[in-house]
Backbone as a ProteinNet text record, in pm:
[ID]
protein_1_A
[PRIMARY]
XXXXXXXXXXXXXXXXXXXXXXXXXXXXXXXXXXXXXXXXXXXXXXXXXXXXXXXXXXXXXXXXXXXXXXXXXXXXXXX
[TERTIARY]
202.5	237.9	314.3	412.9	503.8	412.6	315.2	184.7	107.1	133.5	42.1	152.7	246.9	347.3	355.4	413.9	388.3	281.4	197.7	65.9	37.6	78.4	94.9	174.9	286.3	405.1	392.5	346.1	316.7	185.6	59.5	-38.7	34.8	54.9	154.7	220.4	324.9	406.8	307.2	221.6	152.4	69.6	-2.9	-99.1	-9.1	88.4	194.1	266.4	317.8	459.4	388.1	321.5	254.7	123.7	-19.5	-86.1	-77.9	-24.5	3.8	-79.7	-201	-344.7	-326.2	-243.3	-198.7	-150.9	-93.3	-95.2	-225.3	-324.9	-444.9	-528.4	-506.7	-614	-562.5	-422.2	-360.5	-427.2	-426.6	-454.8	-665.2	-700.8	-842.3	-874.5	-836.1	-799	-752.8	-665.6	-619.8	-501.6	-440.8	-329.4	-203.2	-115.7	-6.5	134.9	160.7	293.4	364.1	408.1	522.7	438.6	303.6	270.3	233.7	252.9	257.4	71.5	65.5	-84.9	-46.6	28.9	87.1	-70.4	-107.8	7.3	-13.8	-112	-133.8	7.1	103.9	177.5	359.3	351.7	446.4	427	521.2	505.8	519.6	590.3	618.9	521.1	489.8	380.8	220.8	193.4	43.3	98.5	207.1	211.6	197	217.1	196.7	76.1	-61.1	-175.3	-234.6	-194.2	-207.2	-210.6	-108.7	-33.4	-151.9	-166.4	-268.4	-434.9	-469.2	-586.6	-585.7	-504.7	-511.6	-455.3	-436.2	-446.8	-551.1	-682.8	-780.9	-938.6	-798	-896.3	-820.5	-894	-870.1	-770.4	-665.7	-532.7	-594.4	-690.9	-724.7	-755	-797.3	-749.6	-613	-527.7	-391.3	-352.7	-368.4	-356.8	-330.7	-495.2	-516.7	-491.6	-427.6	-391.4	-195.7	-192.7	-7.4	49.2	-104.2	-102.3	-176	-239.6	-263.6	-208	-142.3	-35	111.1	186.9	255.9	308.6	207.7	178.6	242.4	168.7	209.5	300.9	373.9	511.1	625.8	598.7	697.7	708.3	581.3	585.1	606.6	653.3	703	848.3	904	1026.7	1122.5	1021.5	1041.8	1081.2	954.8	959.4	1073
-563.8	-432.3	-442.2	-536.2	-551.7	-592.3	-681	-712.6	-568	-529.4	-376.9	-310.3	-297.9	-209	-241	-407.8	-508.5	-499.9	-516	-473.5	-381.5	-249.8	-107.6	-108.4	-149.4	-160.9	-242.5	-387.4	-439.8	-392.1	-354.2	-273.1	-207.9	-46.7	22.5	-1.9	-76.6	-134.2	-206.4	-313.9	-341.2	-270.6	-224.4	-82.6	43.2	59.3	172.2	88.3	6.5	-124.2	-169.8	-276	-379.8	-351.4	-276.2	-262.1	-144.4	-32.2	19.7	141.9	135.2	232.9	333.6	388.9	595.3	610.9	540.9	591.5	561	457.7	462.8	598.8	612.2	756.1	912.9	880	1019.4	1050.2	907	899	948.6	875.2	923.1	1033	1104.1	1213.3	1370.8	1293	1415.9	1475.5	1434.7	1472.4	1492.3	1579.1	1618.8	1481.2	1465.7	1337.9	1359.5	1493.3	1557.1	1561.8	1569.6	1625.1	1479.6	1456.6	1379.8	1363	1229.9	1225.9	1169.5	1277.4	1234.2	1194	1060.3	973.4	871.3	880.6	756.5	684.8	791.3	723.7	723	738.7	716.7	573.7	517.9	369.6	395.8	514.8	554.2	623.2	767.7	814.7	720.4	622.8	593.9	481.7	427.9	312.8	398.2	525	608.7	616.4	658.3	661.4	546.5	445.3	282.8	208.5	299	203.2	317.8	434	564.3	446.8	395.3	320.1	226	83.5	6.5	-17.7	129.6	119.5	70.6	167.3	172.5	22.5	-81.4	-195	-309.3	-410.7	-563.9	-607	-691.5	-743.5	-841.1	-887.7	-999.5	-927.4	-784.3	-720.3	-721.8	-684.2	-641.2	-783.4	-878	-1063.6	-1050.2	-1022	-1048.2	-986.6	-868.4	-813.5	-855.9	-819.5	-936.2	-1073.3	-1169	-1265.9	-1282.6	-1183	-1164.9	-1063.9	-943.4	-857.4	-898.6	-1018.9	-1044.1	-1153.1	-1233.4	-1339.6	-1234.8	-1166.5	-1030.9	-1000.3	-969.4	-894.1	-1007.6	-1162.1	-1247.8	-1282.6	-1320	-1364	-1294	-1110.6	-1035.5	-1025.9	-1043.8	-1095.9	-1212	-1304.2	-1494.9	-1474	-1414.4	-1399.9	-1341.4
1755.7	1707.8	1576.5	1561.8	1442.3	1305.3	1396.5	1233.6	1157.3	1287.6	1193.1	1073.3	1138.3	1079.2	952.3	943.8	856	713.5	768.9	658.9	649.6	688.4	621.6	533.4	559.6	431.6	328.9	361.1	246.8	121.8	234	136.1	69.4	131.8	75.7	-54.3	-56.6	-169.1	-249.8	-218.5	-336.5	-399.1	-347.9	-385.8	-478.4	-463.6	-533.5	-649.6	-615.1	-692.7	-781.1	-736	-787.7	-852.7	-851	-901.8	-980.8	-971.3	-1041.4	-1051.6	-928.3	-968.7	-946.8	-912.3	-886.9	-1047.8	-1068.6	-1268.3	-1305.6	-1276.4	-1354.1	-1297.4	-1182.6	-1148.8	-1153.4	-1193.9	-1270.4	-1391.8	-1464.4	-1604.6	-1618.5	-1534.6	-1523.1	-1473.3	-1406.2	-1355.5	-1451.7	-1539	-1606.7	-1552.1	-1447.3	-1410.6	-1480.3	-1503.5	-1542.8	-1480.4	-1586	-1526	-1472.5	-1408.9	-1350.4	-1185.9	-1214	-1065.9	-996.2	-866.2	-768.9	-746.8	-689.6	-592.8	-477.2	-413.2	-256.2	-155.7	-104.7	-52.8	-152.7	-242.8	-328.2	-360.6	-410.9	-504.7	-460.7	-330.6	-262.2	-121.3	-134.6	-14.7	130	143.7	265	319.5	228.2	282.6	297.4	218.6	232.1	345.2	385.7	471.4	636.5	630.5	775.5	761.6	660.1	706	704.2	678.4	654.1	779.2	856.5	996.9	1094.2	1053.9	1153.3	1190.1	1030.6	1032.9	1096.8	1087.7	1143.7	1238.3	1354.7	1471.1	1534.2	1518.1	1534.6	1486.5	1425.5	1378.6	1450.6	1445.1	1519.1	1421.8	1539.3	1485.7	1393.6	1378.3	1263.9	1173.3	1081.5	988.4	974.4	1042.2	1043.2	976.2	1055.7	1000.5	820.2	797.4	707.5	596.4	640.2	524	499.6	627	565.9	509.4	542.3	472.6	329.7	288.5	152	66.2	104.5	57	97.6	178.8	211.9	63.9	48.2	-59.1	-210.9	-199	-378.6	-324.5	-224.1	-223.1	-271.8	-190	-176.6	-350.4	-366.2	-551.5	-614	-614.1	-709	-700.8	-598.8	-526.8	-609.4	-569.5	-660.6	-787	-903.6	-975.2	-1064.3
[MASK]
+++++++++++++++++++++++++++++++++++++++++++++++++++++++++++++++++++++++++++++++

């Protein structure tokens, strides 16, 4: 149960933090800089529909996504 949670949050944060792509699809988009793309661009909100999904999938997704978004969280950390 704790692995899921886990790799919701870490997606989450890397997907928002680290890649940066809710500013690239504001920007493609045409979006106004003031206005939000809730849940894209918040960690909290996309890590609840993050953790909703990978209820519904095998703990070896869940695995695999904390040991490859776990990896970008720790090295932005290090760094």
């Amino acid at each position: 149960m704790y692995i899921k949670l886990l790799a919701a949050f870490l997606f989450a944060y890397y997907f928002v933090n680290v890649t940066l792509l809710p500013n690239s699809i504001k920007k493609y988009l045409q979006y106004p800089p003031y206005k939000r793309l809730k849940p894209f661009d918040c960690v909290t909100c996309l890590s609840v529909w993050v953790a909703c999904v990978l209820y519904f999938l095998p703990l070896e997704v869940s695995q695999f996504i904390t040991i490859a978004f776990g990896a970008g969280f720790i090295a932005t950390r290090i760094k």
